[in-house]
N, C-alpha and C positions, 0 to 999 in steps of 0.2 A: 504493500500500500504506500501510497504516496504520504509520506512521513507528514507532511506540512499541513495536509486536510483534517479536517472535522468532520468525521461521519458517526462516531458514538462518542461519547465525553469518558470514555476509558482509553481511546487513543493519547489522554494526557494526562501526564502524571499533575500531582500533587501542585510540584514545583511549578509545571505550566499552566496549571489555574491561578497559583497563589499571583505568577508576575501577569496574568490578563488581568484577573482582579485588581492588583494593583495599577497597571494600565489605566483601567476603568476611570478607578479614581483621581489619578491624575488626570484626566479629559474635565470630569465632573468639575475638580477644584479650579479649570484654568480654561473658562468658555469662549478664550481667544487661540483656536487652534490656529497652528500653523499647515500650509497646504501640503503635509506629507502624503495626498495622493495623487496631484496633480497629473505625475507622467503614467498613472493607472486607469484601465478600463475595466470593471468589473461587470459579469454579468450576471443578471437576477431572472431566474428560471423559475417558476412558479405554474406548475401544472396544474397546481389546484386552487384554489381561494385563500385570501391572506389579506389582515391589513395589520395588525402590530407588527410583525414579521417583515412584512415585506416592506411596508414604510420605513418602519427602524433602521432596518440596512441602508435605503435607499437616503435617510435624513442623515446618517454616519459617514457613508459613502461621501454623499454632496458637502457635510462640514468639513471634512478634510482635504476637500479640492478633487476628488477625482469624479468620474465620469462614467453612467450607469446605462446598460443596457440591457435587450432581455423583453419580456412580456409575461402579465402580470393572472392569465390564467392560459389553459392547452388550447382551447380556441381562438386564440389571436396568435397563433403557430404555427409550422408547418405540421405538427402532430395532427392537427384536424385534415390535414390531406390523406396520413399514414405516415409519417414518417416516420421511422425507429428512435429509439433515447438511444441507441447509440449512435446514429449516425447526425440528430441534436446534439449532442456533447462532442465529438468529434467534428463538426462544424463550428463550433460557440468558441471552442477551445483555439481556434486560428483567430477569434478575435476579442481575446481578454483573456486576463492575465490572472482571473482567479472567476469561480461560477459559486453564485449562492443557486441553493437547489430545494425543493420542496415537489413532492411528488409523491400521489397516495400507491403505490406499491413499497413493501418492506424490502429494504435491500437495494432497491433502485440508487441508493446515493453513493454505496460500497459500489454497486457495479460500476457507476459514473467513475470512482475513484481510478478503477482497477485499470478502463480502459484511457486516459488520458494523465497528460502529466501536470494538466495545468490544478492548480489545488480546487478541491472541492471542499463547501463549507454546505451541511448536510440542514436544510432547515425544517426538517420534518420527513419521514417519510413512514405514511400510514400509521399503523399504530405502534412503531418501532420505537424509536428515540427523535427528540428532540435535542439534541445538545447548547446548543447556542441560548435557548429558554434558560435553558440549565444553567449558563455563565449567570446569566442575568439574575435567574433564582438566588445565588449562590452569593451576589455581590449585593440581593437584597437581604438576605439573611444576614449576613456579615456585616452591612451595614449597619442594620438595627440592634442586633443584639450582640455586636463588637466582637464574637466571634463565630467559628465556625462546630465549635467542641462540645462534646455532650449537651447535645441539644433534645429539647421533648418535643417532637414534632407528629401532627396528629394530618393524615391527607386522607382528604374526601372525597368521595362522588366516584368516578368512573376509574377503576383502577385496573381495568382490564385494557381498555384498548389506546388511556391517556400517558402517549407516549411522552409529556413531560414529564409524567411519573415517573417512567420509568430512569427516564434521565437524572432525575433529581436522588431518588433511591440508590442509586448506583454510586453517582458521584458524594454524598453523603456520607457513604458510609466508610469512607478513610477518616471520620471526623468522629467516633462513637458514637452517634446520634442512638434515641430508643425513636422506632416508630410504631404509630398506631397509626391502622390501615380501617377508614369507617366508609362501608360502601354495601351496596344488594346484594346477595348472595351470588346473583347472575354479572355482577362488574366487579368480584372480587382481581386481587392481584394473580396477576399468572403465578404458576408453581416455580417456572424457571426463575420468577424474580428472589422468592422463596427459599430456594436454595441457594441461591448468591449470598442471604443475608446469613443464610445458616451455615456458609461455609467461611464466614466471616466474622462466627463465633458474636452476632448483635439480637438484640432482643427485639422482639416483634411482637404486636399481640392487634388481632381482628376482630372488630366491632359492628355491627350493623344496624346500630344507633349513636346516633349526636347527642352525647348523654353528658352529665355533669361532671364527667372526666376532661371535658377540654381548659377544667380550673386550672389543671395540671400543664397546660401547652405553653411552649415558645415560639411556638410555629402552627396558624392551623391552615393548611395549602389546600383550597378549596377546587374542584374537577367541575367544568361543565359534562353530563353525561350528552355526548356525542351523536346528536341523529344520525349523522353521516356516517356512522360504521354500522348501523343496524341493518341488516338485511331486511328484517320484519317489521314494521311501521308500529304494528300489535306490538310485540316487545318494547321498544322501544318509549311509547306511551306506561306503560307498569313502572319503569324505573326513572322516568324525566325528573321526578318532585320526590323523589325520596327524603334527600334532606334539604334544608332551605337555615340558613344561619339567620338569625334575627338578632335586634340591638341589644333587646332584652335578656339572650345566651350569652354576652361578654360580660356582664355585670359582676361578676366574683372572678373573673380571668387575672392574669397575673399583669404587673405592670406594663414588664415588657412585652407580650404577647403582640403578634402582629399577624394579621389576617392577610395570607397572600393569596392570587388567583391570576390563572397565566392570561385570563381573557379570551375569546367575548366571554361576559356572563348572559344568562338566561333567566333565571329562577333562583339559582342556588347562593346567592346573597342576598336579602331584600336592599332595596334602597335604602333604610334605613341606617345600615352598618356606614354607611359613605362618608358621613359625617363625624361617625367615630374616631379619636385621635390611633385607635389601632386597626384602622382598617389603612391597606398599605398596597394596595393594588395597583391604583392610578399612578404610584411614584413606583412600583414595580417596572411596569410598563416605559418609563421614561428610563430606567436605569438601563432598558433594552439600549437604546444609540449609543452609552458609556462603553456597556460590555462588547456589542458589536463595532467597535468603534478599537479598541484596543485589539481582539480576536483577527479584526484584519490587520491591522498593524505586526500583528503576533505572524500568521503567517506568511505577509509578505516579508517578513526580515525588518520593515521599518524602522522599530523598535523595541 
């Protein structure tokens, strides 16, 4: 694999989150960037639907000077003719010097990797991994509760096919986090995430109520459940409102508690938490340009 891309947030050790992270925040502290992308063209490949995602890079991208191309779903594409993702990525790659990619098949970002040299930054694919969410996750956690270390993190809603989950679970647990995993029976977390945690000797325990254990959290990372992966419309109605976090649930939470959610939401926060000093979503969301913002910098060699 091409060492420099991002296609699961286990391609990078410890060390290379700790200096994106730090990256991050030096962007955040210093909102007079300098043009370290000007002589770059990046392109943004988005086969499926995006707007944190795909804006964030693209608002990162344009702050640093460089220059963005690409299309922003598969039918403003030649895919809607037929054309192959590889014979896409093999064209894309003669004109830019690094491809963000999003694209609902699993694995589709590794194969982009395998067949080109140019680096791939993996911005979702199906319900695999998210990675780059995960940066972002990662610099908002750290931000609020100053570190990264034995943290009580409690994650909601769709834990089967929400591939920030799975990103965030992953990359966490170099940090001894405990997690509580609160979700349907039918969106519990895959086994293989399961065994990751248990061969990592961390503690886990599964909920399928929003109960008066989240006094206990540092972290509650709330899941939209996902229409778009439901085959059956019928399923998919049984599990949309499962839980729903109200303002009146944080009342005995702890100080530092902080409500994150990777967006869109639907249901699964009411309006009400928005105004809460620990709801922490909307600044979630902006820490997206810092982390992606650093991540390319990270792998073009910038800095």
């Amino acid at each position: 694999m091409n060492k420099k891309s991002l296609i699961s947030i286990t391609d990078y050790s410890k060390e290379d989150i700790f200096k994106i992270l730090d990256l991050a925040e030096e962007f955040q502290n210093n909102p007079k960037h300098e043009k370290l992308l000007e002589n770059f063209v990046i392109a943004s490949l988005f086969f499926e639907p995006s707007t944190r995602t795909r804006l964030s890079f693209e608002s990162a991208i344009q702050k640093l000077g460089g220059k963005v191309v690409g299309f922003s779903e598969a039918s403003n594409s030649s895919v809607a003719k037929g054309e192959s993702l590889k014979d896409t990525i093999l064209t894309v790659s003669n004109y830019s010097d690094l491809i963000i990619m999003r694209h609902p098949i699993e694995g589709s970002a590794r194969y982009a990797c395998d067949i080109t040299s140019t680096p791939i930054i993996n911005a979702g694919d199906g319900a695999n991994q998210h990675p780059t969410q995960c940066l972002l996750d990662l610099y908002s956690i750290r931000k609020t509760q100053g570190t990264l270390e034995n943290l009580n993190l409690y994650i909601v809603g769709d834990l089967k096919y929400g591939r920030t989950v799975h990103s965030l679970l992953m990359a966490m647990s170099d940090f001894n986090p405990t997690f509580n995993f609160v979700s349907p029976v039918q969106l519990r977390i895959p086994q293989e995430y399961k065994n990751f945690l248990n061969d990592k000797g961390l503690d886990f325990y599964e909920h399928d109520q929003l109960d008066e254990n989240i006094k206990y959290a540092d972290i509650i990372y709330v899941t939209r459940v996902q229409r778009e992966r439901f085959s059956d419309p019928v399923e998919y109605e049984k599990v949309k409102n499962t839980y729903v976090l109200k303002n009146k649930m944080l009342e005995n939470t702890k100080d530092n508690l902080k409500v994150l959610h990777p967006l869109p939401r639907v249901n699964e926060i009411d309006t009400d938490v928005d105004d809460n000093p620990k709801a922490y979503y909307f600044q979630q969301a902006e820490n997206g340009v810092y982390a992606r913002m650093a991540l390319i910098c990270h792998i073009l060699g910038i800095k």
